[in-house]
N, CA, C and O atoms as CSV, one atom per row, in Angstrom:
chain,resi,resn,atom,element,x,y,z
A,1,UNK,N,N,38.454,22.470,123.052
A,1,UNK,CA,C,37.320,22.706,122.172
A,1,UNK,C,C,36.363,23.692,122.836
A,1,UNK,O,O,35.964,23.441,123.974
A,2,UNK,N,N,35.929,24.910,122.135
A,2,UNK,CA,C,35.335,25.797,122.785
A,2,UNK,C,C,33.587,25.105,122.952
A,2,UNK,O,O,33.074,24.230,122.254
A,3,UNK,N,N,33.030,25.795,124.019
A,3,UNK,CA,C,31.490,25.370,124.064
A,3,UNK,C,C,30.960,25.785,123.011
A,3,UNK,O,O,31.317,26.835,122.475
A,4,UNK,N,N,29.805,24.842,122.446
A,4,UNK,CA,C,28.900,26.036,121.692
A,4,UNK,C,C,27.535,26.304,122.156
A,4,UNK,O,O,26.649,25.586,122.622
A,5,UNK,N,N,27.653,27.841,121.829
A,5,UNK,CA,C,26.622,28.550,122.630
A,5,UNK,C,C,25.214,28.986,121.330
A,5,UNK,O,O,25.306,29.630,120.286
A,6,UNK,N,N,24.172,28.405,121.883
A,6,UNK,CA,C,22.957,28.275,120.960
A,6,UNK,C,C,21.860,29.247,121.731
A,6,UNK,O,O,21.406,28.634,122.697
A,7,UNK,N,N,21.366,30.401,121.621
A,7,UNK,CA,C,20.584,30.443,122.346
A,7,UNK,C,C,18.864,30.813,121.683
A,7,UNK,O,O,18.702,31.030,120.483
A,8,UNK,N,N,17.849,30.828,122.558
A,8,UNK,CA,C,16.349,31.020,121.918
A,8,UNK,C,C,16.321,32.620,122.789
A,8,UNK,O,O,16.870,33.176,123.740
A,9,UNK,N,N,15.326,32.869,121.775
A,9,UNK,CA,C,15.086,34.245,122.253
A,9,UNK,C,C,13.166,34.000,122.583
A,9,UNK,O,O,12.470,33.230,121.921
A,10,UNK,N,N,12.876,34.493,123.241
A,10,UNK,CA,C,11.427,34.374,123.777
A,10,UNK,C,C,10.890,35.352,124.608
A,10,UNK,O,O,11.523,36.070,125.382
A,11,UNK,N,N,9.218,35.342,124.329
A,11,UNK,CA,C,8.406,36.235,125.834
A,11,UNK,C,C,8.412,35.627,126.828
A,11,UNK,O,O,8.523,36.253,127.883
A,12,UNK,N,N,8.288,34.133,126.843
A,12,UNK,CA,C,8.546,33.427,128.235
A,12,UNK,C,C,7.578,32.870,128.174
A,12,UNK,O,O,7.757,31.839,128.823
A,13,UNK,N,N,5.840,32.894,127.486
A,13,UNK,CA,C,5.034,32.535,127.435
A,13,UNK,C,C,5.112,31.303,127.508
A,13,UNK,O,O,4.995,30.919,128.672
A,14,UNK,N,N,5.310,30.234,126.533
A,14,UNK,CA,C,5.410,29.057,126.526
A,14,UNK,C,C,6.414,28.068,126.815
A,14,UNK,O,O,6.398,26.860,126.580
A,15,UNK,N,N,7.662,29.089,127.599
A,15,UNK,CA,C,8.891,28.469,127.957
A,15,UNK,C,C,8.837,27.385,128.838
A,15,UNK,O,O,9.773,26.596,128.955
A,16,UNK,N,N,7.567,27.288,129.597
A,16,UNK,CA,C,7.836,26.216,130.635
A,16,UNK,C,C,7.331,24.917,130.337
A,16,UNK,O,O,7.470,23.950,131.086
A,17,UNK,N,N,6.673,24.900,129.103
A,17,UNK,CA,C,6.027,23.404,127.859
A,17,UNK,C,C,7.316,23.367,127.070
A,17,UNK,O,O,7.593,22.368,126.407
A,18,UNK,N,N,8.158,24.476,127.120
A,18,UNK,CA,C,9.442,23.784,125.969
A,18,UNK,C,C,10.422,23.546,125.811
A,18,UNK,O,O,11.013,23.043,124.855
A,19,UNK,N,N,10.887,24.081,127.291
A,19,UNK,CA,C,12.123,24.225,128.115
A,19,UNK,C,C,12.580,22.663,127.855
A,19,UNK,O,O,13.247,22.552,126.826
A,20,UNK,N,N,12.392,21.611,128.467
A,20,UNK,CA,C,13.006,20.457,128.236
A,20,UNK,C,C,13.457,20.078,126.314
A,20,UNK,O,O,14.482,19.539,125.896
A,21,UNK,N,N,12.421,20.532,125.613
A,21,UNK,CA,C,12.223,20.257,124.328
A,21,UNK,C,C,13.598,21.361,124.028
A,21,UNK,O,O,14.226,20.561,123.335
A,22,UNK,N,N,14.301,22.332,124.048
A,22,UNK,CA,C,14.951,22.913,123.997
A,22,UNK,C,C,16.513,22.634,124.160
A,22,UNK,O,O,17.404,22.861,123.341
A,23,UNK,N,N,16.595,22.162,125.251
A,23,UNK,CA,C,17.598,21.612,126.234
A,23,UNK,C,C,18.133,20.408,125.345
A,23,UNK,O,O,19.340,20.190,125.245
A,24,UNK,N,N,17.035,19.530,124.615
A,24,UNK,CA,C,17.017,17.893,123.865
A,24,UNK,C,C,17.800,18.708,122.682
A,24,UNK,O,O,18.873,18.252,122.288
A,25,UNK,N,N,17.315,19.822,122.153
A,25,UNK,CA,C,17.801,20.433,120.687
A,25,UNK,C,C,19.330,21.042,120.929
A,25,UNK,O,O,19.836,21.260,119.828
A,26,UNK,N,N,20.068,21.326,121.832
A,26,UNK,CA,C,21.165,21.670,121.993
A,26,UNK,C,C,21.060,23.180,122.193
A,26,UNK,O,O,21.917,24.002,121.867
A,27,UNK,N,N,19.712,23.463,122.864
A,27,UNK,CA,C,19.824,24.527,123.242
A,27,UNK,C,C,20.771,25.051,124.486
A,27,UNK,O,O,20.893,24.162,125.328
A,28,UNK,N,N,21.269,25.914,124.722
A,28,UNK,CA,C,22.367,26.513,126.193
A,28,UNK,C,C,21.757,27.386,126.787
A,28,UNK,O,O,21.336,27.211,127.931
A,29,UNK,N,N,21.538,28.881,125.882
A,29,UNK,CA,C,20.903,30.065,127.061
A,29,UNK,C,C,19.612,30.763,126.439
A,29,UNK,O,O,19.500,30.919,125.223
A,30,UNK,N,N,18.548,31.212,127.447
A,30,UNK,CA,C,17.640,31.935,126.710
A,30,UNK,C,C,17.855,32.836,127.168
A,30,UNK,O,O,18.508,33.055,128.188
A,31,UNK,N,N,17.179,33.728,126.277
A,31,UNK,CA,C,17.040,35.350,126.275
A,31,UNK,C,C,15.314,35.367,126.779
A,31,UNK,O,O,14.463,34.709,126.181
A,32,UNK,N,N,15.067,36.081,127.753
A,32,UNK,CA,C,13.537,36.368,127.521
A,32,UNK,C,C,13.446,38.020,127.812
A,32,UNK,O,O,13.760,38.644,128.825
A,33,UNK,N,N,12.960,38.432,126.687
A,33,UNK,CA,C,12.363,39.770,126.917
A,33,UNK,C,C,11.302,39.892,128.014
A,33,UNK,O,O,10.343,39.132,127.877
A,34,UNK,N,N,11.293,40.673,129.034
A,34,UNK,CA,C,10.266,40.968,129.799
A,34,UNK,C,C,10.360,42.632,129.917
A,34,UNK,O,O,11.449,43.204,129.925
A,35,UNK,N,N,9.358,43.187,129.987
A,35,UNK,CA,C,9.878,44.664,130.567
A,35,UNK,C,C,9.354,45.002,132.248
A,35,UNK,O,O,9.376,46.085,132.833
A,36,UNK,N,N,9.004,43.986,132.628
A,36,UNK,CA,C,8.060,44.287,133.809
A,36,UNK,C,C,8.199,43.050,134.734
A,36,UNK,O,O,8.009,41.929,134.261
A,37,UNK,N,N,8.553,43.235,136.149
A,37,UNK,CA,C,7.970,41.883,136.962
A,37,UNK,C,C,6.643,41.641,137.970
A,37,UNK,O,O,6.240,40.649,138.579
A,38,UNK,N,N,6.152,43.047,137.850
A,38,UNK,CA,C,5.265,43.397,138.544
A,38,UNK,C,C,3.888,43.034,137.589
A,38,UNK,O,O,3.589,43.603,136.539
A,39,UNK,N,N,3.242,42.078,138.161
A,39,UNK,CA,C,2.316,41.396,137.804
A,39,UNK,C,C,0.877,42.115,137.106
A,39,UNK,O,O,0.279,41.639,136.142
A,40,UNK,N,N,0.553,43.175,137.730
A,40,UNK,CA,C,-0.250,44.193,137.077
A,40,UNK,C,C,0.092,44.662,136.069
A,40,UNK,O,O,-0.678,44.512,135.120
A,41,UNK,N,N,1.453,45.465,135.830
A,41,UNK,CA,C,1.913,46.174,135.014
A,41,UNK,C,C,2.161,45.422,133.632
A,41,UNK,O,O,2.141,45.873,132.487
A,42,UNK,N,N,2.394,44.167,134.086
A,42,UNK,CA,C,3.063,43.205,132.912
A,42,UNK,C,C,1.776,43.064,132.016
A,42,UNK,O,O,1.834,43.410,130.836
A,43,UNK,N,N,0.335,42.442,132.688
A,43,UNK,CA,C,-0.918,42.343,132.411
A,43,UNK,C,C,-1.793,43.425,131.902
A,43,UNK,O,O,-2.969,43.270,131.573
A,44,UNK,N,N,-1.036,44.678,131.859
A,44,UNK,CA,C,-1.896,45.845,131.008
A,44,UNK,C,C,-0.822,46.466,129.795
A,44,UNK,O,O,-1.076,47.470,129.130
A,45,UNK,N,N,0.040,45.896,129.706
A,45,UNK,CA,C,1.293,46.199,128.330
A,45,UNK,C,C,1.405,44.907,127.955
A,45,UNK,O,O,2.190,44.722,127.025
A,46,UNK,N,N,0.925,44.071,128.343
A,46,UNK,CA,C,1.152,42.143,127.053
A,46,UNK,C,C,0.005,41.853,127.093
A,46,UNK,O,O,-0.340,40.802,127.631
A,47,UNK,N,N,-1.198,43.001,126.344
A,47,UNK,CA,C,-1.990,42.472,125.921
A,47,UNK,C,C,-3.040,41.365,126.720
A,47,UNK,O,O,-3.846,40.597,126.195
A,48,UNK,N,N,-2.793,41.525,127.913
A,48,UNK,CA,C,-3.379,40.606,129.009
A,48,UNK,C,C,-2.767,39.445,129.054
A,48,UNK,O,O,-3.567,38.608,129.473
A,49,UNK,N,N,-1.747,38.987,128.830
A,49,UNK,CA,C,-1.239,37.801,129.145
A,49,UNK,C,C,-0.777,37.823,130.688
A,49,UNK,O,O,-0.969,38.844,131.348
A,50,UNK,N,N,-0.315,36.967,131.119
A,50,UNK,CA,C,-0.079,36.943,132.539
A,50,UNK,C,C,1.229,36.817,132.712
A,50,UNK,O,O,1.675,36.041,131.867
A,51,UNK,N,N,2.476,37.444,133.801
A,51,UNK,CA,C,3.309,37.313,133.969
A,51,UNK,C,C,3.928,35.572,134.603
A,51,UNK,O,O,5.017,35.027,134.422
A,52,UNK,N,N,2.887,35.171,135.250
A,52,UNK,CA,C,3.516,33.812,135.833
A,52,UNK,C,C,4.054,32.763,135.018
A,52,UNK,O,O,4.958,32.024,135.406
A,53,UNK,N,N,3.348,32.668,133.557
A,53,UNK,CA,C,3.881,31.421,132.712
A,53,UNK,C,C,5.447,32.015,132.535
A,53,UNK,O,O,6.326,31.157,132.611
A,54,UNK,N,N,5.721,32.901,132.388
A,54,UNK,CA,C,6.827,33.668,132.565
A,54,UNK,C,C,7.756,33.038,133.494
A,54,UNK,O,O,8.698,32.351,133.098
A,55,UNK,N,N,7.523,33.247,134.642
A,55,UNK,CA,C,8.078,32.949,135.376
A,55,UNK,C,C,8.029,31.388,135.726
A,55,UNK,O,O,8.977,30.815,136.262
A,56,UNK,N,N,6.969,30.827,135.412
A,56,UNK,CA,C,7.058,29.285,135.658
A,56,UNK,C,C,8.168,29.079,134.560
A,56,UNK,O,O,9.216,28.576,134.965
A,57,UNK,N,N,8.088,29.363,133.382
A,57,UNK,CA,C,9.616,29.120,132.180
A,57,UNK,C,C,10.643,29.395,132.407
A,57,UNK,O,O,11.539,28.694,131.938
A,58,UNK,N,N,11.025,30.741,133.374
A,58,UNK,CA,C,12.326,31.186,133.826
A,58,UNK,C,C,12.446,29.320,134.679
A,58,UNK,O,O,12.962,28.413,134.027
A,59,UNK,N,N,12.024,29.120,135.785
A,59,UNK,CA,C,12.564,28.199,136.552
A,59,UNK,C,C,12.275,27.179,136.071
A,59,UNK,O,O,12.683,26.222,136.730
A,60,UNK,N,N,11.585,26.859,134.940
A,60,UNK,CA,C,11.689,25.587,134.087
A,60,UNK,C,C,13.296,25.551,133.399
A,60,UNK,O,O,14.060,24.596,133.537
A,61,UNK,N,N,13.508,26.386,132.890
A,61,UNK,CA,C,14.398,26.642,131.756
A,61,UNK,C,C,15.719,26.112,132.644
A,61,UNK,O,O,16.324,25.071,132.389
A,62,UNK,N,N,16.083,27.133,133.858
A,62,UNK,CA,C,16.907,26.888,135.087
A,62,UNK,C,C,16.706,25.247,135.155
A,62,UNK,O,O,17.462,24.456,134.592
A,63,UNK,N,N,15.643,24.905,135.882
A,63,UNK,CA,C,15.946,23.490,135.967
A,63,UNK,C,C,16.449,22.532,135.022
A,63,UNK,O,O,16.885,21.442,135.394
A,64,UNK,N,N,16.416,22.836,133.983
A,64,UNK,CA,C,16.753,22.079,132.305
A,64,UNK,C,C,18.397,22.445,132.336
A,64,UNK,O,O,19.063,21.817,131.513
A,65,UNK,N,N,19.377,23.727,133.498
A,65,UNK,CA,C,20.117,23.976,133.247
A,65,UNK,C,C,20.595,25.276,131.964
A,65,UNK,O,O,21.705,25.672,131.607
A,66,UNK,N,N,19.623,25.543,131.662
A,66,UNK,CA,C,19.806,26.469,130.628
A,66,UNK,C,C,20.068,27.660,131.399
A,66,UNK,O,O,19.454,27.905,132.438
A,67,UNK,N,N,21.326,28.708,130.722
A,67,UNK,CA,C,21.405,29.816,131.235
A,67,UNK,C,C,20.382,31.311,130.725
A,67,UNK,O,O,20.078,31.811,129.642
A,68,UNK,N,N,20.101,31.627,132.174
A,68,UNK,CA,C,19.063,32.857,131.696
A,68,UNK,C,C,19.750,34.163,131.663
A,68,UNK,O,O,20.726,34.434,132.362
A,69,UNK,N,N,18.962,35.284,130.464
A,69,UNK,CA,C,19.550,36.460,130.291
A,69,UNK,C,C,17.925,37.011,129.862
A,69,UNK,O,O,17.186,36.615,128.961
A,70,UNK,N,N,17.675,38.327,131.139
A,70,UNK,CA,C,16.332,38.855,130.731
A,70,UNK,C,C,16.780,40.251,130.037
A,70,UNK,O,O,17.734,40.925,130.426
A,71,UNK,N,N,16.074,40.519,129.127
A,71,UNK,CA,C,16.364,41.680,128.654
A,71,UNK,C,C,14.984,42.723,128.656
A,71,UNK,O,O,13.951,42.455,128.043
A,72,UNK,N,N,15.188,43.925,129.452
A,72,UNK,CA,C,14.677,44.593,130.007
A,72,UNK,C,C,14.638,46.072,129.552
A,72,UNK,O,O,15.670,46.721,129.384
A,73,UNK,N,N,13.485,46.536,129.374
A,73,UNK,CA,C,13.671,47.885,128.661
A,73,UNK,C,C,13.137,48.716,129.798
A,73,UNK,O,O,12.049,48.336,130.232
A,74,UNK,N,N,13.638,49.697,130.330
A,74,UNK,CA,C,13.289,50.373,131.075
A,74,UNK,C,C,13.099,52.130,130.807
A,74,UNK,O,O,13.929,52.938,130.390
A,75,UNK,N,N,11.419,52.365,131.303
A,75,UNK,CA,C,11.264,53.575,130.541
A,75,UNK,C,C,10.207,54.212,131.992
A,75,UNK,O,O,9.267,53.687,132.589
A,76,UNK,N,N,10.817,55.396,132.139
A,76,UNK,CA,C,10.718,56.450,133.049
A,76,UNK,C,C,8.981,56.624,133.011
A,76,UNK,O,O,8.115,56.490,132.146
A,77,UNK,N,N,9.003,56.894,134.061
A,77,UNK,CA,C,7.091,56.438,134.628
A,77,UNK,C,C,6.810,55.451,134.424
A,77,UNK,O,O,5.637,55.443,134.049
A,78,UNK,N,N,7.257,54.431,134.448
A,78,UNK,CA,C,6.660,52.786,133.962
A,78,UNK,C,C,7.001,52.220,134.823
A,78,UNK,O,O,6.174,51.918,135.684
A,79,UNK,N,N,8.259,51.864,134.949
A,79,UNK,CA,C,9.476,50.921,135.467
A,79,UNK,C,C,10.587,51.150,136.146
A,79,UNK,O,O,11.095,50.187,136.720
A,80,UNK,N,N,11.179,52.370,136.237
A,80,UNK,CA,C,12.616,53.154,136.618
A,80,UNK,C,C,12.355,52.613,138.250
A,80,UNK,O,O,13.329,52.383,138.966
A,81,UNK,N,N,11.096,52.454,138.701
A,81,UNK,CA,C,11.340,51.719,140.281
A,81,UNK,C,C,11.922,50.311,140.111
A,81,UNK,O,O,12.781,50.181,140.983
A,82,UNK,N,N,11.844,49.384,139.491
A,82,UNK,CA,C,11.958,48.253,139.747
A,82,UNK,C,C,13.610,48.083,139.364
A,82,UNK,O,O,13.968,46.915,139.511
A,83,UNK,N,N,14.623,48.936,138.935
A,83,UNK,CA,C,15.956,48.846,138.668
A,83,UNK,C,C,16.392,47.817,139.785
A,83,UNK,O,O,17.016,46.782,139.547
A,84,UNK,N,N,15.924,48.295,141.207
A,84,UNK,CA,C,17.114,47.657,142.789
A,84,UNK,C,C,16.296,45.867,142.156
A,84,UNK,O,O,16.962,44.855,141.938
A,85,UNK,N,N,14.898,45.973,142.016
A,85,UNK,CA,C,14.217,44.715,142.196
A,85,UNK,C,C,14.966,44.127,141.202
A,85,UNK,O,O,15.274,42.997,141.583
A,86,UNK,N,N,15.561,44.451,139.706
A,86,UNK,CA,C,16.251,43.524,139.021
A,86,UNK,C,C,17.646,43.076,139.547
A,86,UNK,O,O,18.069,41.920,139.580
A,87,UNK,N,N,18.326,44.288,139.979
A,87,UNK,CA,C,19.175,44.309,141.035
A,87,UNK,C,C,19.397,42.989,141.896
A,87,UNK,O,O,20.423,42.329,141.732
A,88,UNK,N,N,18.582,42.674,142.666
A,88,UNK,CA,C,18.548,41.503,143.253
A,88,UNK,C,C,17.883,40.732,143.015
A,88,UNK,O,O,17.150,40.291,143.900
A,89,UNK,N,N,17.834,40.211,141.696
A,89,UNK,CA,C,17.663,38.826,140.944
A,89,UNK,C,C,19.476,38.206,141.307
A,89,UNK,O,O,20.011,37.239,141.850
A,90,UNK,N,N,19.911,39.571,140.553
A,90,UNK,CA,C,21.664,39.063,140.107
A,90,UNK,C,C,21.963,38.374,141.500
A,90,UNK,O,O,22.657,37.369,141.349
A,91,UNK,N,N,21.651,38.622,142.726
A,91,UNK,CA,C,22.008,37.974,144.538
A,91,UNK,C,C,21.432,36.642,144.238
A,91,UNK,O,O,22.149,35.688,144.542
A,92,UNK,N,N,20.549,36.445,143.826
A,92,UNK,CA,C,20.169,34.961,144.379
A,92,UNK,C,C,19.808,34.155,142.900
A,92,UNK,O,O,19.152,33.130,143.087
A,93,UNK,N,N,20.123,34.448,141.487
A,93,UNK,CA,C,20.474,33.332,140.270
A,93,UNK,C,C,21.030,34.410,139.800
A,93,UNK,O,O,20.929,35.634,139.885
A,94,UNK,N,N,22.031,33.109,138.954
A,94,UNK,CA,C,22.631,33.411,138.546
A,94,UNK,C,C,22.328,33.944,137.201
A,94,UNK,O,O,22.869,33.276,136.319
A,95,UNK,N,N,21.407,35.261,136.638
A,95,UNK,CA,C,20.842,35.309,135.678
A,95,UNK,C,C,21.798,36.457,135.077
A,95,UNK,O,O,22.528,36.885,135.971
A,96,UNK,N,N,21.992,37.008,133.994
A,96,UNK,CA,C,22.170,38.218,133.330
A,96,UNK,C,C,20.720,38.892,132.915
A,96,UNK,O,O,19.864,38.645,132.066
A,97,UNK,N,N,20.937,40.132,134.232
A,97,UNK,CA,C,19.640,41.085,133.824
A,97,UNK,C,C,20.332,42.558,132.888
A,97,UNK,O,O,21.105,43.350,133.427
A,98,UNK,N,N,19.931,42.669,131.638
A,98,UNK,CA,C,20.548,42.872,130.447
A,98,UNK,C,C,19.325,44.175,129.912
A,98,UNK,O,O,18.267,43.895,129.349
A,99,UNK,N,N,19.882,45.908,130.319
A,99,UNK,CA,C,18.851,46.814,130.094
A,99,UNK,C,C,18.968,47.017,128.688
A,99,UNK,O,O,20.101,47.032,128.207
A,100,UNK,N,N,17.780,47.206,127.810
A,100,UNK,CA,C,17.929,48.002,126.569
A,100,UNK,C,C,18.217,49.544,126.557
A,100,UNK,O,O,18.084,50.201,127.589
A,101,UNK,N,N,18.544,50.012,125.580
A,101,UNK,CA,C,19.234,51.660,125.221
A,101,UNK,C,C,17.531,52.554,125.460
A,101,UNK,O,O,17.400,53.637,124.890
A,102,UNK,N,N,16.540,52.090,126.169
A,102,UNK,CA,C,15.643,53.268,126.447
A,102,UNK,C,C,15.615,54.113,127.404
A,102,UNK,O,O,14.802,55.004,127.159
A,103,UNK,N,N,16.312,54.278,128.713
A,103,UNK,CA,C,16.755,55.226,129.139
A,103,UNK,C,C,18.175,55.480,129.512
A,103,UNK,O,O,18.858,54.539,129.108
A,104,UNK,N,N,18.947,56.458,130.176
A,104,UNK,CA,C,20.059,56.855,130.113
A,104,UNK,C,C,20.799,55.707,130.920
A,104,UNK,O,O,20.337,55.264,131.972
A,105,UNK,N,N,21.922,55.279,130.380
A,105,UNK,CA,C,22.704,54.291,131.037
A,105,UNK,C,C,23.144,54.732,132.157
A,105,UNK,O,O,23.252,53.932,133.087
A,106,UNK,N,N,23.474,55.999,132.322
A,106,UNK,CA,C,24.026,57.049,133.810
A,106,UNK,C,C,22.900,56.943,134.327
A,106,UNK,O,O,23.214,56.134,135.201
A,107,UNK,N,N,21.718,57.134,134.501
A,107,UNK,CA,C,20.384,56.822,135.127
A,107,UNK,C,C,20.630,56.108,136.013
A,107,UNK,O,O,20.785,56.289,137.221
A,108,UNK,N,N,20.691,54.686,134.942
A,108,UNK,CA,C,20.531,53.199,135.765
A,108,UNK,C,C,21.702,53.288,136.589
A,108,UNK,O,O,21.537,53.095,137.794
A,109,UNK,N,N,22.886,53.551,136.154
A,109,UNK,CA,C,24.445,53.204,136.975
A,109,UNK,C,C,23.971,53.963,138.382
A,109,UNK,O,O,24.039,53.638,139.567
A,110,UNK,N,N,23.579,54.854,137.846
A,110,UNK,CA,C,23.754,55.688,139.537
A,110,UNK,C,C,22.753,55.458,140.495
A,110,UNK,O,O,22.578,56.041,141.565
A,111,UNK,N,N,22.019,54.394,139.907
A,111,UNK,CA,C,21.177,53.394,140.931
A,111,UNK,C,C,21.487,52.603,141.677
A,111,UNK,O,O,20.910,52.384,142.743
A,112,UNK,N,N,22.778,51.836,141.115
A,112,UNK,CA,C,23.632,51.159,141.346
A,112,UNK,C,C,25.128,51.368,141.712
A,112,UNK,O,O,26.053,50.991,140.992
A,113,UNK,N,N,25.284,52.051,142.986
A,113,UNK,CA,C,26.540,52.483,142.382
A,113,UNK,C,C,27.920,51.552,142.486
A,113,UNK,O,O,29.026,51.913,142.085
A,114,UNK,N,N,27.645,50.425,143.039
A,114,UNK,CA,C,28.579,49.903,143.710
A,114,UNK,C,C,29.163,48.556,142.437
A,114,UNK,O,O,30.129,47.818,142.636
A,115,UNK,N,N,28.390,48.542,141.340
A,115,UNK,CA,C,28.768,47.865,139.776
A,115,UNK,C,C,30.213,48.014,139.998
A,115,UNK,O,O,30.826,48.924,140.556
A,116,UNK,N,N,30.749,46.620,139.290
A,116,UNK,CA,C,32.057,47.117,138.979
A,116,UNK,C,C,32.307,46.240,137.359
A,116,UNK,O,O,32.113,45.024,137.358
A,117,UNK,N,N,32.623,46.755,136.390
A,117,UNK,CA,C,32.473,46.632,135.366
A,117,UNK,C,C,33.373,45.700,135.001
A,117,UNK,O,O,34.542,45.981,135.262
A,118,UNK,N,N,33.084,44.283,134.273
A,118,UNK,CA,C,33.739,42.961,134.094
A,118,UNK,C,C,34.542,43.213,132.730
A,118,UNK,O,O,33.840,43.813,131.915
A,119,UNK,N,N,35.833,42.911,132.269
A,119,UNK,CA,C,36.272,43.240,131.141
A,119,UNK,C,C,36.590,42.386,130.372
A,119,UNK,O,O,37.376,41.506,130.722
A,120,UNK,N,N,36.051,42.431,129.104
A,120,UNK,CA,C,36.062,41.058,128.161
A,120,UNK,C,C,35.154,41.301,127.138
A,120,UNK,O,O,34.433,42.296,127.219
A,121,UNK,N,N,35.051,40.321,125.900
A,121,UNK,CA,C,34.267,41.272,124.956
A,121,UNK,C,C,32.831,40.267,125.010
A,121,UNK,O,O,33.023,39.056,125.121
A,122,UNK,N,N,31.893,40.602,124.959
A,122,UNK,CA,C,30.341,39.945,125.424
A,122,UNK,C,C,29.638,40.248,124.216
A,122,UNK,O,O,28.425,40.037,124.246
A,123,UNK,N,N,30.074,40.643,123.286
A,123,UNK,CA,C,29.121,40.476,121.490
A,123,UNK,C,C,28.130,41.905,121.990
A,123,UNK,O,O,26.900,41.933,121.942
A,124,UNK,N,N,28.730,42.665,122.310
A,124,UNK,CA,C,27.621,43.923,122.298
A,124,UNK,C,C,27.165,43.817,123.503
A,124,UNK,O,O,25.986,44.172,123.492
A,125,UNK,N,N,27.474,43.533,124.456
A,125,UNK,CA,C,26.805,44.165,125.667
A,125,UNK,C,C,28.062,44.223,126.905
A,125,UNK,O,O,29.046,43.506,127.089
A,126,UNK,N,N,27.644,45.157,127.474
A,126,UNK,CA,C,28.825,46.226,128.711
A,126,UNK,C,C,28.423,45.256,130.035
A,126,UNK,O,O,27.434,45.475,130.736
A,127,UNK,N,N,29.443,44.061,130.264
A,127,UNK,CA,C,28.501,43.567,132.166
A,127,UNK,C,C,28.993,44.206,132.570
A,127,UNK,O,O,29.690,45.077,132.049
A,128,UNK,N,N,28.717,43.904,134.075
A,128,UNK,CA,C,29.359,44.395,135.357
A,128,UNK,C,C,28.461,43.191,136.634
A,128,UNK,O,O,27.497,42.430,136.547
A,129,UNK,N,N,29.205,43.490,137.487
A,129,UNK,CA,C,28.680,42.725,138.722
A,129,UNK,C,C,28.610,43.693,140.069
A,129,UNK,O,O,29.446,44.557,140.330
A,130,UNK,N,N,27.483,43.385,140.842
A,130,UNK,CA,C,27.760,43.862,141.866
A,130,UNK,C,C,28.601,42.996,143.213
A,130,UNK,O,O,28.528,41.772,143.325
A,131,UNK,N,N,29.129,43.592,143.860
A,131,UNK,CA,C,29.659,42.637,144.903
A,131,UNK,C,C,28.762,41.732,145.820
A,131,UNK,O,O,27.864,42.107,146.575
A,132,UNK,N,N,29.116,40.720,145.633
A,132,UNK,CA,C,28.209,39.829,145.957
A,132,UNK,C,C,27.361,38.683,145.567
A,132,UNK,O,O,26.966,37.630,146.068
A,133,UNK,N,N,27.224,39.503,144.178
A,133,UNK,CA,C,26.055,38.602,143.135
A,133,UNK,C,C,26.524,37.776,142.618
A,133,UNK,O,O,27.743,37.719,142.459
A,134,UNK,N,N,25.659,36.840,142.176
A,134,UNK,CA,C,26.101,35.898,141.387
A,134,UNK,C,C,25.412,36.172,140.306
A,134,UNK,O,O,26.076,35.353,139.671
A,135,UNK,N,N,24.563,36.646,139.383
A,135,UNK,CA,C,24.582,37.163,138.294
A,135,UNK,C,C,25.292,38.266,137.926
A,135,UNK,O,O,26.394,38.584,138.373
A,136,UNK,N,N,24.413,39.060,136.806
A,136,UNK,CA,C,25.510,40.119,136.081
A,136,UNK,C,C,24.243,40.713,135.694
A,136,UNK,O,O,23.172,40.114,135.591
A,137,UNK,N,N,24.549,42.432,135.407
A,137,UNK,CA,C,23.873,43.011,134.791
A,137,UNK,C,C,24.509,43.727,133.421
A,137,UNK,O,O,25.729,43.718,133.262
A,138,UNK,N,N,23.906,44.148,132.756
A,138,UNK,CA,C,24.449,44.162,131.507
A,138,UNK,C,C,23.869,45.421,130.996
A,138,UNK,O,O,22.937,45.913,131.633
A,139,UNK,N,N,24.317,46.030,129.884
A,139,UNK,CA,C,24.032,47.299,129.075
A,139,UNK,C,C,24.236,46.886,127.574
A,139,UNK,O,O,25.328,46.529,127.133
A,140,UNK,N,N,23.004,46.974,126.778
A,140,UNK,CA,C,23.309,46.683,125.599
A,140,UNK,C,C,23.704,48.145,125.045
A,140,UNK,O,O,22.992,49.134,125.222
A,141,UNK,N,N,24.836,48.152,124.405
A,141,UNK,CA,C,25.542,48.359,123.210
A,141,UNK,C,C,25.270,49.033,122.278
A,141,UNK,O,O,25.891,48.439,121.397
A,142,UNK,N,N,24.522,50.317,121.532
A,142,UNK,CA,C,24.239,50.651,120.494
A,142,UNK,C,C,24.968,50.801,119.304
A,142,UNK,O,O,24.407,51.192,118.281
């Protein structure tokens, strides 16, 4: 019998009040959009919200067992530094860090060069792993 896979999509804001409440509903994996981990940057593009509830929900969610997948838009003068920093999320959880189509996918790869691309069909998105990691990074699909 195959698993079934349910997932929530979220900013992360309130993930760490609902994470258990989630988990009770037959929830499996979240998606959280973030474009930023850098705490300033996050706090002057979300409207002043703060990156930490964020992150207190990522490791709520984890502890509930739920699998994480951040999806990340990365756009040149903003963010194009923090590629290695998502980079090594994938080393130490097991998360899928998952870029959107805003800058060139050859960009990001050749940041990375050592990806080696996982083969199988993932509903629209390209993984790969680096050696080593225990997550995955991902390329959505246009």
């Amino acid at each position: 019998m195959d698993e079934k896979i349910t997932t929530a999509v979220t900013d992360g804001q309130d993930l760490a009040e609902k994470a258990a409440e989630l988990k009770a509903n037959g929830i499996t994996d979240v998606t959280v959009t973030v474009n930023t981990l850098n705490y300033t940057k996050y706090e002057k593009t979300n409207g002043g919200k703060h990156l930490q509830p964020v992150i207190d929900g990522i490791n709520a969610a984890v502890g509930q067992g739920l699998k994480i997948r951040l999806d990340v838009s990365i756009k040149e003068g903003f963010n194009e530094d923090e590629v290695l920093d998502l980079l090594q999320l994938t080393f130490q959880h097991k998360y899928d860090i998952v870029f959107m189509p805003t800058i060139s996918y050859d960009f990001l790869k050749s940041k990375m060069p050592a990806l080696r691309k996982i083969e199988g069909d993932f509903g629209g998105v390209e993984f790969y792993k680096y050696p080593g990691a225990i997550g995955r990074i991902g390329f959505l699909l246009n």
